[in-house]
RODO-2510 file (C-alpha; in nm, 4 decimals, decimal comma):
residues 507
     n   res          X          Y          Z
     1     x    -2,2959    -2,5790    -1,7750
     2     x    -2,2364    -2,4309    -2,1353
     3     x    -2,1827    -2,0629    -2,1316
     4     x    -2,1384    -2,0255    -1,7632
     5     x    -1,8916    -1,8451    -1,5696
     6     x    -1,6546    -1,9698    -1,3057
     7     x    -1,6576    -1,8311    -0,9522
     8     x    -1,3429    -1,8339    -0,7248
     9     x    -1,3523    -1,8545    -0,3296
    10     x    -0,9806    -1,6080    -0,3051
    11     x    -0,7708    -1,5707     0,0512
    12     x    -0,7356    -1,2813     0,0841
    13     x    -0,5163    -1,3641     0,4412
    14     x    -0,5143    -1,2174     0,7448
    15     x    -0,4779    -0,8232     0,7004
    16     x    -0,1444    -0,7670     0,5152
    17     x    -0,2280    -0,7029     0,1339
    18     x     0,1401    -0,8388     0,0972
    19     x     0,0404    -1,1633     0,2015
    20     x    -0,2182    -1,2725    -0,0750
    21     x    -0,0596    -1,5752    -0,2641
    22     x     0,0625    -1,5278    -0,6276
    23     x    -0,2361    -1,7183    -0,7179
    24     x    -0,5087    -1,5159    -0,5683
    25     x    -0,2890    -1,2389    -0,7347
    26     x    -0,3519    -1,3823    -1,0720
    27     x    -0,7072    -1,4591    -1,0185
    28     x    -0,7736    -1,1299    -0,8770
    29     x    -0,6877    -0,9961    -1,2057
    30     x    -0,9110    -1,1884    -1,4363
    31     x    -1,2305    -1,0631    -1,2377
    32     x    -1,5288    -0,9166    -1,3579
    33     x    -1,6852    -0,9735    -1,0098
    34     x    -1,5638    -0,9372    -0,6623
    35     x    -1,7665    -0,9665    -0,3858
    36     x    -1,5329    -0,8881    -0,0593
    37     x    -1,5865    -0,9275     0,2900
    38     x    -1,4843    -0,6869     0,5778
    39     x    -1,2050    -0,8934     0,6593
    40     x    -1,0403    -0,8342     0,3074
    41     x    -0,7916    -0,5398     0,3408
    42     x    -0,9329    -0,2890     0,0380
    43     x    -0,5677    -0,2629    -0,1148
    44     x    -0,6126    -0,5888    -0,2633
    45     x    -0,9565    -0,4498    -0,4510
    46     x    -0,6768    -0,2864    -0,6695
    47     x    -0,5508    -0,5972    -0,8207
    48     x    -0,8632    -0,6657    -0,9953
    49     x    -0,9496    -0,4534    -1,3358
    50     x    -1,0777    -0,1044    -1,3029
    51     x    -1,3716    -0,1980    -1,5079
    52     x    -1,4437    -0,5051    -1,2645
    53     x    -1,7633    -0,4948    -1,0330
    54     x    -1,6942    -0,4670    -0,6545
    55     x    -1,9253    -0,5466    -0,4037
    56     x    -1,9033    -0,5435    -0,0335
    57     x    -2,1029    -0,8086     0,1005
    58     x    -1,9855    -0,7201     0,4700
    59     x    -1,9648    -1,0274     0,7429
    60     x    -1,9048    -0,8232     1,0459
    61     x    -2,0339    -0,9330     1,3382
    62     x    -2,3695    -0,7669     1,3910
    63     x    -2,3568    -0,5703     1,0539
    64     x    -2,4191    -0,8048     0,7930
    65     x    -2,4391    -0,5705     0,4575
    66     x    -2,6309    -0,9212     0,3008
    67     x    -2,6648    -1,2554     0,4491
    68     x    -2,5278    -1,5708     0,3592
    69     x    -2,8334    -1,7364     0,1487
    70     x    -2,8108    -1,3935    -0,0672
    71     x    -2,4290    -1,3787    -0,0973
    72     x    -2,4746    -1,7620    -0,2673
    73     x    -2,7438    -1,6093    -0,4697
    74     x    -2,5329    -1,3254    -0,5414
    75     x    -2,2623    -1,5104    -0,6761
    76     x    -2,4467    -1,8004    -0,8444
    77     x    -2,6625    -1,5427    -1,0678
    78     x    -2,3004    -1,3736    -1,1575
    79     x    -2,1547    -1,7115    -1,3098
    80     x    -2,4674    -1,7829    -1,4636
    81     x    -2,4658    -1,5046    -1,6800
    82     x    -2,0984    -1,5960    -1,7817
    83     x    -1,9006    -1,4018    -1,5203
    84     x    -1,5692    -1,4747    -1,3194
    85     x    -1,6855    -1,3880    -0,9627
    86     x    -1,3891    -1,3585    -0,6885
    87     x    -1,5513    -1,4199    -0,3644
    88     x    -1,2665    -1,2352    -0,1637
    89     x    -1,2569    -1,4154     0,2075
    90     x    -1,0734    -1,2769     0,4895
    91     x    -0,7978    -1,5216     0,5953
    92     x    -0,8420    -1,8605     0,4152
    93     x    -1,2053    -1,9978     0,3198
    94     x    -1,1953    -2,3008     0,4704
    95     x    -1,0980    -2,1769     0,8100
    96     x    -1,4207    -2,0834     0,9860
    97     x    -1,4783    -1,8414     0,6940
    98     x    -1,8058    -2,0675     0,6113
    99     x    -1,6247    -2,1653     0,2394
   100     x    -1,7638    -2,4999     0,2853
   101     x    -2,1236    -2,3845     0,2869
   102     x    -2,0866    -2,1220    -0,0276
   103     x    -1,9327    -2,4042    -0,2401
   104     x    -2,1663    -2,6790    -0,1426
   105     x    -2,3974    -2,4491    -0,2701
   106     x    -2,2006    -2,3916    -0,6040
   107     x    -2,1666    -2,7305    -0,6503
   108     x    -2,5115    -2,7940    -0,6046
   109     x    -2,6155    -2,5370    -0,8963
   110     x    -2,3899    -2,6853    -1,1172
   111     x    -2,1581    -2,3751    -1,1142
   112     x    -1,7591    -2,4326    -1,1977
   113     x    -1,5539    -2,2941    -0,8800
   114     x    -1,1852    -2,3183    -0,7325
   115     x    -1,0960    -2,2831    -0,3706
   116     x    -0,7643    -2,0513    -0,3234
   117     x    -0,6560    -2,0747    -0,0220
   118     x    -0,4984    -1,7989     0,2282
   119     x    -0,2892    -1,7827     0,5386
   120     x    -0,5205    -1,7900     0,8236
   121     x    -0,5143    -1,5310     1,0886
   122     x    -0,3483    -1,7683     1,3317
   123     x    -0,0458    -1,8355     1,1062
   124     x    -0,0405    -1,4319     1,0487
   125     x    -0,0633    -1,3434     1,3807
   126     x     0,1783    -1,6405     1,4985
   127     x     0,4079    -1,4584     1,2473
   128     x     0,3808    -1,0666     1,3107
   129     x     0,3567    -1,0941     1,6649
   130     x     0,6467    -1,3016     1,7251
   131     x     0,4529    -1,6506     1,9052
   132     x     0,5188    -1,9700     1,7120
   133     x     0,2637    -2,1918     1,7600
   134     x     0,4699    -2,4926     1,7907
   135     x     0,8008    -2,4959     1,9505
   136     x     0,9436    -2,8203     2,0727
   137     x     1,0163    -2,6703     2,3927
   138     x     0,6706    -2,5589     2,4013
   139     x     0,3997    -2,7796     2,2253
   140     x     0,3527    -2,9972     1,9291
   141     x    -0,0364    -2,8954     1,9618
   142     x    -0,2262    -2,6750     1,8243
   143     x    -0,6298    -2,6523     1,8434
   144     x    -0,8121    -2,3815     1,5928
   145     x    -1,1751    -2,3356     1,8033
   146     x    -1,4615    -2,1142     1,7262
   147     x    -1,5407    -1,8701     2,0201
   148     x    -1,8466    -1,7383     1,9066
   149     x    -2,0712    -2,0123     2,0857
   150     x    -1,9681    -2,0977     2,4139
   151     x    -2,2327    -2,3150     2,5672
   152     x    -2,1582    -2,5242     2,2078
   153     x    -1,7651    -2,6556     2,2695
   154     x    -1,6253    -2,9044     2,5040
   155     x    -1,4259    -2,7056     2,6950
   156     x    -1,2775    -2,9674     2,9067
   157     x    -1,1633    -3,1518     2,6022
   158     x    -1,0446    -2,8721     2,4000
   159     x    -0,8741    -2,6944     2,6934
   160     x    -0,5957    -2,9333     2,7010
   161     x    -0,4363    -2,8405     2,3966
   162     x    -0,1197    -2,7216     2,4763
   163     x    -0,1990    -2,4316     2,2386
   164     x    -0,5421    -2,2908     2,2118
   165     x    -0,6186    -2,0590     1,9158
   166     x    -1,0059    -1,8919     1,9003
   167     x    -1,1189    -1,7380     1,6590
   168     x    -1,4195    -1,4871     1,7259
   169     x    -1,4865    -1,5280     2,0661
   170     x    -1,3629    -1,1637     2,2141
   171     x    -1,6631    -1,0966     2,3143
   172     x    -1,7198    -1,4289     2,5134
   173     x    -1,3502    -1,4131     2,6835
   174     x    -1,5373    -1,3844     3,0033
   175     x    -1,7241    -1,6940     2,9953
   176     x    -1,4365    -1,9024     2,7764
   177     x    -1,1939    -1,8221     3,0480
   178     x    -1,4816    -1,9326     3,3471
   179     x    -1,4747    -2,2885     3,0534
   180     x    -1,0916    -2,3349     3,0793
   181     x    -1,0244    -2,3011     3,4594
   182     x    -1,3299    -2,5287     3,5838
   183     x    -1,1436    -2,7623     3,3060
   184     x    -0,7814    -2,7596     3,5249
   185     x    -0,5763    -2,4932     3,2848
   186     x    -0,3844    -2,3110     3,4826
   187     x    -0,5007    -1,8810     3,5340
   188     x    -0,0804    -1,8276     3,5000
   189     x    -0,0976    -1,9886     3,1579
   190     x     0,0381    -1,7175     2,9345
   191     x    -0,2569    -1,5704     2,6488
   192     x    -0,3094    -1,2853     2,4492
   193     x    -0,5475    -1,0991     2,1742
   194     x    -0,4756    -0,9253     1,8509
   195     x    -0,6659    -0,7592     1,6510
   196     x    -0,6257    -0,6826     1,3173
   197     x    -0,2985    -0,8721     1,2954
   198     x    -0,0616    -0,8233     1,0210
   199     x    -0,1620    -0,4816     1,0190
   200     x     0,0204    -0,1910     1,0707
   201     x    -0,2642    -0,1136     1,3224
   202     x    -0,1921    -0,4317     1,5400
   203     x    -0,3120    -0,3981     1,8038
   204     x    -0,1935    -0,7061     2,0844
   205     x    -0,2885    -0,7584     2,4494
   206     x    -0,0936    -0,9901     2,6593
   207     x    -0,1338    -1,1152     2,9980
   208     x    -0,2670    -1,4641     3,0980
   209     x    -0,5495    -1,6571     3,0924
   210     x    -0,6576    -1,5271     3,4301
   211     x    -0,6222    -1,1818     3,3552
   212     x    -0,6600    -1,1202     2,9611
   213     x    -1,0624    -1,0834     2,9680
   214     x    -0,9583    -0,7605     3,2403
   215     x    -0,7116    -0,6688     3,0296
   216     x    -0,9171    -0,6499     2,6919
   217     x    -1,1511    -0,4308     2,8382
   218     x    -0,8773    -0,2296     2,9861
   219     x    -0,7589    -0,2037     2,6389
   220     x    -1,1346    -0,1606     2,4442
   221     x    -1,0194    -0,4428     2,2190
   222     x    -1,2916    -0,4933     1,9862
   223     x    -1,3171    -0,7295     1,6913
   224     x    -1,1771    -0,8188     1,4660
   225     x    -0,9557    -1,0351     1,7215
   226     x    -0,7777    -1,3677     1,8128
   227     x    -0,6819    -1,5223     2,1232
   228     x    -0,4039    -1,7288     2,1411
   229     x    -0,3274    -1,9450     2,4929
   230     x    -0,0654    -2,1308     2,5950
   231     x     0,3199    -2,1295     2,6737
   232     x     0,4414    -2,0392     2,2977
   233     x     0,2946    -1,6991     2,4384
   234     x     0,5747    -1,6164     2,6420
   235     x     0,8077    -1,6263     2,3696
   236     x     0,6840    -1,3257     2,2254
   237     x     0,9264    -1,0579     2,3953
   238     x     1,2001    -1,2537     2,2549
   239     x     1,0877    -1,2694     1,8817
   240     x     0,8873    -1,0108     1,8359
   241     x     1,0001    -0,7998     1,5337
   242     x     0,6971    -0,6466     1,3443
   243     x     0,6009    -0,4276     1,6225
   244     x     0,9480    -0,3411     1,6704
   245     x     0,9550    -0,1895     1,3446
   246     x     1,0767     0,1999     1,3069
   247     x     0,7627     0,3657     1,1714
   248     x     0,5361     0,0837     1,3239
   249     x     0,1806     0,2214     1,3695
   250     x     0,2789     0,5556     1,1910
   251     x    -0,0312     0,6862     0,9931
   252     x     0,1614     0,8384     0,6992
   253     x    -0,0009     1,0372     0,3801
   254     x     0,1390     0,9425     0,0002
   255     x     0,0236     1,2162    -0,2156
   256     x     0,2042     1,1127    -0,5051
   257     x     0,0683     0,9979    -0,8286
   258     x    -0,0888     0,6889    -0,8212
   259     x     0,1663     0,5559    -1,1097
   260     x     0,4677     0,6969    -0,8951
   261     x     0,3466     0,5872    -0,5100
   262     x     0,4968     0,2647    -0,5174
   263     x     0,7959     0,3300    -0,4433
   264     x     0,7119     0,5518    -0,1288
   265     x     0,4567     0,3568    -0,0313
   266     x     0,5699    -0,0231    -0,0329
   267     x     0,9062     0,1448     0,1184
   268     x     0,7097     0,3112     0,3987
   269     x     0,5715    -0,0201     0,4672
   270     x     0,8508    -0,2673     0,5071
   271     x     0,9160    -0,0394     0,7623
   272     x     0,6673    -0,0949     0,9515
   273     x     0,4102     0,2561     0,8536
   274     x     0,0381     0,2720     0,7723
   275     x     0,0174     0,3937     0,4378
   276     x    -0,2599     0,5816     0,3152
   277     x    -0,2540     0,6510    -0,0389
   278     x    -0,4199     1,0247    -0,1547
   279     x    -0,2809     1,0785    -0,4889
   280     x    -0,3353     1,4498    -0,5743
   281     x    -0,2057     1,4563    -0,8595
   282     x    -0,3133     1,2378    -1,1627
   283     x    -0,0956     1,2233    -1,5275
   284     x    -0,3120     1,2714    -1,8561
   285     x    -0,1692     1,2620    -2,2348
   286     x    -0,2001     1,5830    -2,3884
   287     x    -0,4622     1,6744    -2,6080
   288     x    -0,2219     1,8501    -2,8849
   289     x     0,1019     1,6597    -2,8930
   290     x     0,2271     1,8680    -3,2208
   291     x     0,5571     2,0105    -3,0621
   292     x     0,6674     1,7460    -2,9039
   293     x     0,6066     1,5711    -3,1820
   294     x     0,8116     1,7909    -3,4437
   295     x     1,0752     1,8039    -3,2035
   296     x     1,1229     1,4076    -3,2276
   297     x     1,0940     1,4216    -3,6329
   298     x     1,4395     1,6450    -3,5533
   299     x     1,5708     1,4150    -3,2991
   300     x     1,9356     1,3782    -3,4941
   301     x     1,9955     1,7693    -3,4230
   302     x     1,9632     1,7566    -3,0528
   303     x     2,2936     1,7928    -2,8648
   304     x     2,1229     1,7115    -2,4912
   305     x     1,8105     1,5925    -2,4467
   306     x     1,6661     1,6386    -2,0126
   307     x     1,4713     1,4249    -1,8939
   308     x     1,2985     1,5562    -1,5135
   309     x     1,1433     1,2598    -1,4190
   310     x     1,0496     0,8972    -1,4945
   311     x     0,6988     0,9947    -1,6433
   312     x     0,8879     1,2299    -1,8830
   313     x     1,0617     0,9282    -1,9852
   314     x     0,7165     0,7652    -2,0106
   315     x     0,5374     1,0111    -2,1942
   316     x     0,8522     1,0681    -2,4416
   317     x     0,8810     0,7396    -2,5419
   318     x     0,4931     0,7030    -2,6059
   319     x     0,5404     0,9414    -2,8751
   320     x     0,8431     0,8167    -3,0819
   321     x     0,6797     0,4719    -3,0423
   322     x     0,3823     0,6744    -3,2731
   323     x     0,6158     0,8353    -3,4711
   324     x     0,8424     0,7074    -3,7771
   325     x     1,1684     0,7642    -3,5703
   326     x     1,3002     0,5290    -3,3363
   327     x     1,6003     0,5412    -3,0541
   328     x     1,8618     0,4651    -3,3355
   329     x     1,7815     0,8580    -3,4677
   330     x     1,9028     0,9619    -3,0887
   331     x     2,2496     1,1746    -3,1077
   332     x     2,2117     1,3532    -2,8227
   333     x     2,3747     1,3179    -2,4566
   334     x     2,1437     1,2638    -2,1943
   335     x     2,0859     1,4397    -1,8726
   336     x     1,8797     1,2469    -1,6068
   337     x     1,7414     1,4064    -1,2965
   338     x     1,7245     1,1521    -1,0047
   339     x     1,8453     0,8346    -0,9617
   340     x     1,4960     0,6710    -1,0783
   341     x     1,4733     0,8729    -1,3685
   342     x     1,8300     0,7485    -1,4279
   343     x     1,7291     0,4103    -1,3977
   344     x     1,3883     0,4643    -1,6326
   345     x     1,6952     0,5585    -1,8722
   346     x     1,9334     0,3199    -1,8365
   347     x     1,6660     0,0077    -1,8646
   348     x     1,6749     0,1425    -2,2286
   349     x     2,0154     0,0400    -2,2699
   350     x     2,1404     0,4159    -2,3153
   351     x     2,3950     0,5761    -2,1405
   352     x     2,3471     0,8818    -1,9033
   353     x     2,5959     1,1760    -1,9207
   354     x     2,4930     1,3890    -1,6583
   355     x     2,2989     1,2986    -1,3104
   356     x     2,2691     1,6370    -1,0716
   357     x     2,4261     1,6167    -0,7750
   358     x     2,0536     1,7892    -0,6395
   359     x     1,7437     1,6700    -0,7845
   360     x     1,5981     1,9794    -0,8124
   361     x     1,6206     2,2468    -1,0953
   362     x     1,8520     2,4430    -0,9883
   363     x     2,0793     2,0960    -0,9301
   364     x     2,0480     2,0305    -1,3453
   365     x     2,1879     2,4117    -1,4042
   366     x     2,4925     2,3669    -1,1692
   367     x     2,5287     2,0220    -1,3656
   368     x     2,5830     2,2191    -1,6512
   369     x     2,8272     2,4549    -1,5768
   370     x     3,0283     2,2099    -1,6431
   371     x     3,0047     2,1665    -2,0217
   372     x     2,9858     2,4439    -2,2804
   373     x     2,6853     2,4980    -2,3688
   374     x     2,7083     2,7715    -2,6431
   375     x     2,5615     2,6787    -2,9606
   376     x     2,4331     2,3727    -2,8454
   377     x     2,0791     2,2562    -2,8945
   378     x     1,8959     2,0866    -2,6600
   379     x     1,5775     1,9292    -2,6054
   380     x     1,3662     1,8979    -2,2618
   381     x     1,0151     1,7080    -2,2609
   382     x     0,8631     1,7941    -1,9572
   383     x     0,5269     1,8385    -1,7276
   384     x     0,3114     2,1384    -1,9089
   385     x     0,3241     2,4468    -1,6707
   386     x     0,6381     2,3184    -1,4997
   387     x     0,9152     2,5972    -1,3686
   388     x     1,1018     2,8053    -1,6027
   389     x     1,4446     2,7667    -1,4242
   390     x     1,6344     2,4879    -1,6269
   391     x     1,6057     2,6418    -1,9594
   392     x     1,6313     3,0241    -1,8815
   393     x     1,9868     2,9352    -1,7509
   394     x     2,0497     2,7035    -2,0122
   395     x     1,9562     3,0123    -2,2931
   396     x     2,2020     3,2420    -2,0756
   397     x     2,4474     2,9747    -2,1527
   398     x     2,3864     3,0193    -2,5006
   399     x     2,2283     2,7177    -2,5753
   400     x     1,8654     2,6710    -2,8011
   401     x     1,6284     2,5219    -2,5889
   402     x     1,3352     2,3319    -2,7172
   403     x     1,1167     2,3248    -2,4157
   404     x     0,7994     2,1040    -2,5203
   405     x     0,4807     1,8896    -2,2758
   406     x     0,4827     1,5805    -2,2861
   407     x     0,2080     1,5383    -2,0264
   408     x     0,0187     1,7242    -1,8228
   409     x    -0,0570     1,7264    -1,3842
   410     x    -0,4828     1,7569    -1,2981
   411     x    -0,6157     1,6895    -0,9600
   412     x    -0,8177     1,3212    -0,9720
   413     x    -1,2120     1,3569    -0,9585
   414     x    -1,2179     1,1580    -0,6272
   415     x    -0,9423     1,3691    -0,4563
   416     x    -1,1573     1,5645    -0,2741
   417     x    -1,3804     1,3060    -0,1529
   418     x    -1,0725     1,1246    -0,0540
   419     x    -0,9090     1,4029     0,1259
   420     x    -1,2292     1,4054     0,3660
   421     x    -1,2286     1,0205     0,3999
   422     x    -0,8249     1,0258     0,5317
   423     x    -0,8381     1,3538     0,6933
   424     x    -1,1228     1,3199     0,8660
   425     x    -1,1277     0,9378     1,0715
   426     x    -1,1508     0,9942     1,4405
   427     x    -0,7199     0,9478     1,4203
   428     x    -0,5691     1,1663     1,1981
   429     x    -0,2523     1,0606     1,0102
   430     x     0,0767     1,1275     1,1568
   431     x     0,2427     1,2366     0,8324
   432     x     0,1753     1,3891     0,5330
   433     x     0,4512     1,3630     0,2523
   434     x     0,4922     1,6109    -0,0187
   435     x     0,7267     1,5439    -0,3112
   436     x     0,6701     1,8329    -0,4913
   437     x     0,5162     2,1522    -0,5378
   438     x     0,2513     2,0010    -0,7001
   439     x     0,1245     1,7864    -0,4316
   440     x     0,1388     2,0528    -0,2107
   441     x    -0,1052     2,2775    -0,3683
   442     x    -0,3424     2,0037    -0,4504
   443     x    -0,3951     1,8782    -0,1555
   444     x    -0,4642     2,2453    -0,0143
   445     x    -0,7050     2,2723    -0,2930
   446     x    -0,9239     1,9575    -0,2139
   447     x    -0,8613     1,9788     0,1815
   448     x    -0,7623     2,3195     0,2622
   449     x    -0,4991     2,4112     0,5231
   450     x    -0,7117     2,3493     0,8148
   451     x    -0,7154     1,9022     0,7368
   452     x    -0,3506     1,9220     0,8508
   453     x    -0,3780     2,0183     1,2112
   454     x    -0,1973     1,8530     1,3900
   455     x    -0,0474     1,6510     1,0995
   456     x     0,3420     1,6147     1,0653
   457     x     0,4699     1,7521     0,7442
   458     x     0,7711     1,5852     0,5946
   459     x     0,9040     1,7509     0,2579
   460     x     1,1557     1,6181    -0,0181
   461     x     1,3348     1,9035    -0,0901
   462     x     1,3526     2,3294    -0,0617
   463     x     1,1367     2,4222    -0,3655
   464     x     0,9126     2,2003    -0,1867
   465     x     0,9156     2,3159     0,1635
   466     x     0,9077     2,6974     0,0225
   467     x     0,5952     2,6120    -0,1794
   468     x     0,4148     2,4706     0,1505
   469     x     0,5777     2,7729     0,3362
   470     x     0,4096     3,0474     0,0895
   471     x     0,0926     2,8458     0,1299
   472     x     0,0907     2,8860     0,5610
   473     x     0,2264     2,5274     0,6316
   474     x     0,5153     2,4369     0,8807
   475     x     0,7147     2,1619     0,7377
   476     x     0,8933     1,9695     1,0229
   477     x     1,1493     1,7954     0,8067
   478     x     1,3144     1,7887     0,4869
   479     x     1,5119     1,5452     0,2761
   480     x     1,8404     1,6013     0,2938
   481     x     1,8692     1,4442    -0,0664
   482     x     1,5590     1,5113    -0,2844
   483     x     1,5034     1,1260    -0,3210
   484     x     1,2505     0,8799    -0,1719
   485     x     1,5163     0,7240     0,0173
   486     x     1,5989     1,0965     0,1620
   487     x     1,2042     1,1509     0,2507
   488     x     1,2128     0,8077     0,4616
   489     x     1,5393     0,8671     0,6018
   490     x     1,3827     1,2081     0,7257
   491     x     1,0670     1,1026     0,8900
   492     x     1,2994     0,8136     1,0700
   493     x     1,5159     1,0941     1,2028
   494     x     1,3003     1,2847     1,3383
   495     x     1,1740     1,0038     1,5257
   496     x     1,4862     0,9356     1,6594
   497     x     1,5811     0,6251     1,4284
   498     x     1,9709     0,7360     1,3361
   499     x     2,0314     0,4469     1,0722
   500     x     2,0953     0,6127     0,7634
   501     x     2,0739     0,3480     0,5915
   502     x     1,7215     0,2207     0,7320
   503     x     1,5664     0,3299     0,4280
   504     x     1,8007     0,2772     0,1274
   505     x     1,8525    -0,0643     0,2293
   506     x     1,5055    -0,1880     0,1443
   507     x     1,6040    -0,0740    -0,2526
***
């Protein structure tokens, strides 16, 4: 149909954002629709472009935000007016996620569509829980059933499959369990639920067949969940590993930048934490960039130019690429704070002099001490209204410092609203992370002291932890090396976790 759009029914798998495929990645990112279920973890709605529509067209049992006839509407009205429309499906479309019916209906209106699929929550779950669905000690069957309607399966034929995988039917475990043992499987067969597998809030349940529907009550399982029966199940003390995990189930804070929380976050992770992203701080251009950019027209008569962090690298570099200088007019020796401001360096291809041995101002000025510094001139882009402690010292030493912004630290618009949404769920997070001064006072700002009751607070360094102890707080530990990998290898301490190399082995 000339002019028409192209909708795309996208996996979104079975919890882990992690877990998308490289294609539903890529498609993600050419949206100007996406219309997401409840299933689809919300990370993944950050793949698509900020300008992109996003609309939650819920499927959750007994809240259905629209129903099925007006999601097909929804999305065949989007492609005809020339749209790409993700439909974002929990798990894989095709896999009782009622894909079949939506493109059936595409087809039918004449409306281009691909089909990407996704792991299913079985193969998740079978994964991050440690039970293979086939062994060949254990079965070479596998049955995928709908539990949703009972009185509408063959229990006595289905039963027999030497594993038995169903899909929505927690709240019918009563009367699928009454199906199976009239049908000859044994109440000692091994079985358990999961909900919201993959997940750092996994949450499993294992007993047998007899005694799992007691059990899941015992337990308040509620949907989203999966039962899996059969021997395989028994293998799951042996292989577990995802629930095994240091920081597994840990609710833990990242109030770093949203450009800078990757590296926190996606470490945080892989070991096993539920990370909850509450950026406090947000990085804007300047609006007057005249010093910094006179002080790159003299660039040659620089001795040492500082850089503090990897955004001052950023930020620098955005203005010599809009000036009429480039790297070549660069005589100076560099000093890099931090070994990822090192690294934002050294992907330029230029050579660091100096990295303090602490990442922390007072760290760059013992760096220093050892070079003489009289009559030299040097140059330090920086955050506006950053601390005054680098180049005071640096002017004791005699040297001319040029101290200029190259960006500039505001609160983000949503923060607030945010701050309410994390700090006030029913569980409160376990851990808050600071990694700066800055963080710390923004999130008091948009939450106040009183959000962190009862909330761990892990700090990356002293002029951290004395900001958050001038402001009332009680941070309960500190990095021993101002450094991500210092932060995690903190937290993992404190929870008894002595590895120290738990954390910097995931670089």
């Amino acid at each position: 149909m000339s002019g028409a759009g192209k909708v795309y029914l996208v996996g979104a798998g079975p919890g882990d954002p992690e877990l998308i495929t490289l294609k539903g990645r890529r498609v993600l990112g050419l949206a100007d629709s996406v219309l997401f279920d409840h299933l689809a973890n919300d990370a993944l709605l950050d793949l698509a472009p900020a300008a992109a529509e996003r609309v939650y067209v819920g499927k959750k049992k007994a809240d259905h935000s629209h129903k099925q006839e007006e999601i097909t509407a929804m999305m065949i009205e989007r492609a005809l007016a020339g749209r790409t429309v993700v439909r974002l499906k929990g798990g894989d479309p095709f896999i009782f996620g009622r894909g079949g019916e939506e493109v059936e209906a595409l087809a039918e209106a004449g409306i281009r569509y691909e089909v990407v699929p996704g792991v299913t929550s079985p193969l998740g779950i079978a994964a991050y829980t440690g039970v293979p669905l086939t062994h060949r000690e254990h079965t070479s069957v596998v049955t995928f059933v709908t539990g949703h309607s009972v009185e509408g399966i063959n229990w006595s034929k289905v039963g027999a499959s030497e594993t038995l995988v169903i899909f929505m039917g927690l709240h019918f475990i009563a009367g699928i369990t009454r199906e199976l043992l009239a049908s000859g499987r044994s109440p000692e067969t091994p079985a358990m639920a999961v909900r919201w597998g993959t997940r750092p809030d996994q949450h499993t349940v294992v007993g047998t067949l007899g005694t799992l529907p007691a059990l899941i009550e015992e337990h308040h399982l509620t949907p989203p969940a999966t039962i899996i029966i059969g021997d395989v199940v028994s293998l799951r003390e042996k292989l577990n590993w995802f629930e095994k995990l240091p920081l597994f189930g840990k609710r833990i804070v990242v109030t770093r930048a949203r450009e800078q929380a990757g590296e926190l976050s996606g470490k945080l992770r892989a070991l096993g934490a539920d990370v909850v992203e509450l950026p406090v701080i947000a990085l804007r251009p300047l609006d007057d960039y005249t010093a910094l950019d006179n002080a790159i027209a003299s660039l040659a008569t620089y001795d040492w130019l500082i850089f503090t962090s990897t955004n001052a690298v950023e930020y620098f570099l955005r203005r010599l690429d809009c000036s009429g200088s480039d790297l070549r007019s660069l005589r100076a020796k560099i000093c890099a704070i931090g070994p990822a401001t090192r690294a934002a360096v050294e992907a330029l291809h230029l050579k660091v002099d100096a990295v303090p041995a602490d990442s922390v101002a007072e760290g760059v000025v013992d760096a220093f001490r050892a070079f003489s510094m009289h009559g030299t001139k040097v140059l330090l882009p920086r955050a506006a209204a950053a601390r005054e402690v680098v180049p005071e010292a640096l002017r004791e030493m005699g040297a001319q410092v040029d101290v200029v912004d190259a960006y500039r630290n505001v609160i983000p618009e949503n923060a607030a609203e945010r701050a309410r949404e994390v700090f006030g769920k029913p569980r409160k997070p376990d851990w808050v992370t600071f990694t700066s001064s800055s963080t710390v006072k923004n999130l008091l700002a948009v939450a106040g002291a009183a959000a962190l009751d009862g909330v761990r607070i892990a700090s990356i360094g002293p002029v951290t932890s004395k900001t958050a102890d001038a402001h009332g707080l009680s941070v309960h530990v500190e990095a021993k090396v101002a450094s991500v990998d210092g932060l995690i290898e903190a937290i993992l301490e404190a929870l008894g976790h002595q590895d120290p190399n738990a954390a910097s082995s995931l670089s």
